[in-house]
N, C-alpha and C positions, 0 to 999 in steps of 0.2 A: 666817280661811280663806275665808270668804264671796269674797272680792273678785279672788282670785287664783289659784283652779283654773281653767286653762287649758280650753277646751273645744274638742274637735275641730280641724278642717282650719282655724279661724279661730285658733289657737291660745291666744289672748287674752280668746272669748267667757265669758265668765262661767256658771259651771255651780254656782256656790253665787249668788249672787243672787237600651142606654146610652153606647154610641159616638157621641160627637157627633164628625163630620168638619167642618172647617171651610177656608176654602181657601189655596191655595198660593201665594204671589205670585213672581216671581221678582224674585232682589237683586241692581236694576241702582244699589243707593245705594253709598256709598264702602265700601270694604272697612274694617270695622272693629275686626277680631279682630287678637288677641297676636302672629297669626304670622303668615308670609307666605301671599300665596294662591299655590295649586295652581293650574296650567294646564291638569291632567289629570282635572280634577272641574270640575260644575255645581253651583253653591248655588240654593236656593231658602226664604223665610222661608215657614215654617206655622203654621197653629194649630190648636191640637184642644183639648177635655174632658175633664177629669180625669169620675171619677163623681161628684166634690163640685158640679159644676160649675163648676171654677174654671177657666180658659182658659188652656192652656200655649202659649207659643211656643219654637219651635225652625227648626234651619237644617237642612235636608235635602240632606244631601251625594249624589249623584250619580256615577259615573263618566263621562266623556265619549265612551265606547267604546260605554256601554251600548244596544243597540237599543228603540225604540217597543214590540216584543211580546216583551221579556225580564223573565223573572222568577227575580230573584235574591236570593240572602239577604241578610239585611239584622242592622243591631245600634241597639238605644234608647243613648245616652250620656248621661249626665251625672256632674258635680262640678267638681271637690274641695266639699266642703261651704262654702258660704257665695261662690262663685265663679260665673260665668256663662257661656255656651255660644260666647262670645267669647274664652276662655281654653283650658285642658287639655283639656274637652271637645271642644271644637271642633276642636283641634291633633287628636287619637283619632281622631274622626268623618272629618276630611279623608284622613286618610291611609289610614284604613282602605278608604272609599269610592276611593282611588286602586289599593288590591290587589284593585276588583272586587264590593266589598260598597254595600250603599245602607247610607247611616247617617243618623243623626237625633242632634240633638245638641240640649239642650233644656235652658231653664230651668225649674229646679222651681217649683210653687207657691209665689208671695206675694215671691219674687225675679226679679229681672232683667227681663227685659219682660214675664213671665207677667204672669195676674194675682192677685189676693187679697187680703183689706185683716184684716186689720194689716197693714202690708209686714214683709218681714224676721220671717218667724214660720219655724221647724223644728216638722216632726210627724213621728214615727215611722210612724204611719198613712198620713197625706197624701202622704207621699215616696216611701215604699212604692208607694202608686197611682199616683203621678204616673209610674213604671214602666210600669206594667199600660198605664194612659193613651196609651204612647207603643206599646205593642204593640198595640192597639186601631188606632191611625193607621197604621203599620204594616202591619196585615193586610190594611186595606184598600184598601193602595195596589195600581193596580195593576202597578206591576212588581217588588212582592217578594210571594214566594213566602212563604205565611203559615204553614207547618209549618220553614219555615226563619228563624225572628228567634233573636236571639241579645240580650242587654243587656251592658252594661258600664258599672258603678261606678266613681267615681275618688274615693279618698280617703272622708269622711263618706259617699257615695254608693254604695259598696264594698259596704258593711255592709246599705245600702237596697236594691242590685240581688240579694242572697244572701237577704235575707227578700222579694223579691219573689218570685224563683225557689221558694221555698218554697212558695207560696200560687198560680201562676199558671202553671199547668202548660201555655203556650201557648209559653213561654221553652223553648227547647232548647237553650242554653248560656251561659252565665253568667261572665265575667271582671269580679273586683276587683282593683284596681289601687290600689296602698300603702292599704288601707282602713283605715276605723276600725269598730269600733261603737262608735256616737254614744248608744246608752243605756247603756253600760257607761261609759264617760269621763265620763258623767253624772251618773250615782249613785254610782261608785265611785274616781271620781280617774283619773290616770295613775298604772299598775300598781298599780291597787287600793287604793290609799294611803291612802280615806274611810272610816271605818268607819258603823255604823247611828246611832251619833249626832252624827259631825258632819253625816252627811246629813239626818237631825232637825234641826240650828240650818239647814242648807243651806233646806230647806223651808219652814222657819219666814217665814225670811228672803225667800224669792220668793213666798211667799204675802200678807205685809205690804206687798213689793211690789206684790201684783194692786188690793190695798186704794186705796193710792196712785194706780195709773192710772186706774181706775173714779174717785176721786173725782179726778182730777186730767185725763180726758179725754185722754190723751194715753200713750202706751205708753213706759216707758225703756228705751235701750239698754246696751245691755252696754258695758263696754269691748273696743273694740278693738286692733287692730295700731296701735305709736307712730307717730307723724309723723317721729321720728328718734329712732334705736337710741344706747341710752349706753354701749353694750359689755358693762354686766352682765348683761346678757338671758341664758338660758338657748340652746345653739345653734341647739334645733331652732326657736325665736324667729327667732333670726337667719336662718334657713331661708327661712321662711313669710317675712318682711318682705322677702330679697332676692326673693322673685318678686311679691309683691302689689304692696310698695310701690316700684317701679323699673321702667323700662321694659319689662322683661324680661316682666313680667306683669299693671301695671296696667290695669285699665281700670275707666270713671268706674259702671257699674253693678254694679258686686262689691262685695258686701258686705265683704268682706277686705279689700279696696284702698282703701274709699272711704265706709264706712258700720257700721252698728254694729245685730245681731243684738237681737230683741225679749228684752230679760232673762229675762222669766218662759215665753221658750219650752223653757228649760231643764225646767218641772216635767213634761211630757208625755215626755219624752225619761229620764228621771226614772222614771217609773212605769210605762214600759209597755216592758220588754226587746224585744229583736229576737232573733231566731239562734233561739228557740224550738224552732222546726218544722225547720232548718236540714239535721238528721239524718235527713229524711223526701224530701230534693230528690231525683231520680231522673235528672236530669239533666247533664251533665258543670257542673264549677266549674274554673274557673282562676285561683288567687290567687296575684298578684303582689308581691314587695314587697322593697324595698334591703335589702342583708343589714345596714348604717347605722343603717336608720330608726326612729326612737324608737316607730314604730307598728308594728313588727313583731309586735308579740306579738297584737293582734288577729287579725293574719291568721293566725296559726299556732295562735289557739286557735279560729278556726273551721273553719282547714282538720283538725284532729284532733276537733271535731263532726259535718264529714260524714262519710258512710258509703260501704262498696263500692269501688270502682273508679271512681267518678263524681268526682274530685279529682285535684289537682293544685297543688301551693305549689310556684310557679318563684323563686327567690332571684338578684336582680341585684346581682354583687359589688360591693360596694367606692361602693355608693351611696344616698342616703339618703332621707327620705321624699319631699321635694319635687322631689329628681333626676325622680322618675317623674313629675310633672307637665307636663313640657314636654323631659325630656332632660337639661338642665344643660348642663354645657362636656363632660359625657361623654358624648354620645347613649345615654342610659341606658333609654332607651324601649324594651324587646325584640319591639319592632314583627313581625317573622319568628316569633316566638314565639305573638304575638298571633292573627296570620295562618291561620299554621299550626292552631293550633286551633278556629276557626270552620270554616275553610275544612273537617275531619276531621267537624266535629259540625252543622255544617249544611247538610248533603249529603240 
């Protein structure tokens, strides 16, 4: 079992194995993201501080309408887990920033151009902040309006921007888009399917692991997405692979696409739940997710842990987890949707 619990948005990962501002440059280098560029947005590469002090970078979408002394709401993005602000985030961030919002679209800690060493590490803590991080930069820009940010999770990140919400009452509304929670897939399988002692050999096993890289200087990774699909992949396999690994979604600094997840970042993911506090956010949630998706169930058991009137599970028919990544051949993105609920909550 060790070698073959699928983990999160990488599907493949192995799961048994103080504001620093910093500055804005503008991106006159080649256009390098999954989709096409917008004519009706300005990008700009930034960097900021996480509180670890690890260095996040991100692309700061713009409207081109926007005036010099306007201050408008704005949204932090990032995911699918193990993907880069060159991919879905970015596709999110663009388009949103074309309905009128500033967005920030950003890779997390220890991936993609951030920084952090081990590369390729997941923290439930760390991801968490690396949120907070991007409201911190956020508030202080100055043409958004700091009582108005809003975040958005995509996939593994879903799960990271609902326990950020939790903890960071700066966030005034919260969209996850096809989420997971990444400590629950973790410790417990897809649909719960681990019990307490395979996750004992689970443990056992990624701790023998830690043993191995300390004395061997060098971190393993997980298995990834194949190089080429043999047809008995499971579909939502097939899924994940048609976007990471085809044009459609490649690109060369995605962990999905092109690299392989630190093994033993499973044990922190592992021991430390997320959605805790989740029933305590006070602030609207809107979770997205294909009525298809093998990851449905996450989202619908966080959305019946919040409380009040502050929720909302939108179901997009007839499409499945990674449709919401970039749309698929069904523009499945309910962008209007998306829109519409900032535009009500960060007013």
């Amino acid at each position: 079992m060790f070698k073959h619990i699928l983990l999160g948005c990488l599907a493949v990962l192995l799961i048994f194995g103080c504001i620093n501002m910093a500055s804005a440059k503008s991106c006159n280098c080649k256009w390098d993201k999954v989709f096409p560029k917008s004519d009706k947005v300005n990008v700009e590469r930034v960097t900021f501080k996480n509180r670890f002090g690890i260095e996040l970078v991100g692309d700061l979408y713009t409207p081109k309408t926007m005036n010099k002394e306007d201050k408008l709401p704005a949204v932090a993005i990032s995911g699918p887990f193990g993907a880069v602000k060159e991919q879905s985030s970015g596709l999110y961030a663009q388009t949103l920033a074309e309905r009128g919002f500033i967005t920030l679209a950003f890779d997390p800690s220890y991936t993609g151009e951030s920084k952090g060493t081990p590369r390729h590490v997941a923290s439930p803590d760390i991801n968490t902040e690396d949120f907070s991080a991007a409201v911190d930069y956020l508030s202080n820009n100055k043409n958004v309006n700091p009582d108005r940010i809003g975040i958005l999770g995509i996939c593994g990140f879903g799960g990271f921007a609902i326990n950020a919400a939790a903890i960071d009452t700066r966030i005034k509304a919260t969209t996850a888009i096809t989420m997971y929670d990444m400590t629950r897939v973790s410790a417990k399988g897809y649909n719960d399917s681990v019990d307490k002692n395979a996750r004992y050999e689970m443990k056992q096993n990624l701790n023998k692991q830690r043993t191995e890289d300390f004395k061997n200087g060098t971190y393993k990774g997980a298995d990834g997405l194949p190089e080429k699909l043999t047809g008995n992949e499971p579909q939502f396999v097939k899924d994940y692979w048609g976007y990471y690994k085809t044009k459609r979604g490649f690109h060369t600094r995605s962990i999905n696409s092109n690299g392989k997840w630190n093994t033993t970042s499973a044990l922190s993911l592992i021991n430390q739940p997320i959605l805790q506090y989740a029933d305590e956010i006070r602030t609207p949630v809107l979770i997205v997710h294909g009525e298809n998706a093998h990851s449905r169930y996450f989202g619908e058991t966080a959305y019946h842990k919040l409380k009040g009137d502050n929720k909302e599970l939108f179901i997009v028919k007839g499409v499945n987890h990674v449709d919401l990544y970039d749309g698929g051949d069904k523009n499945a993105i309910p962008f209007d949707k998306i829109e519409s609920f900032y535009k009500e909550n960060l007013k």
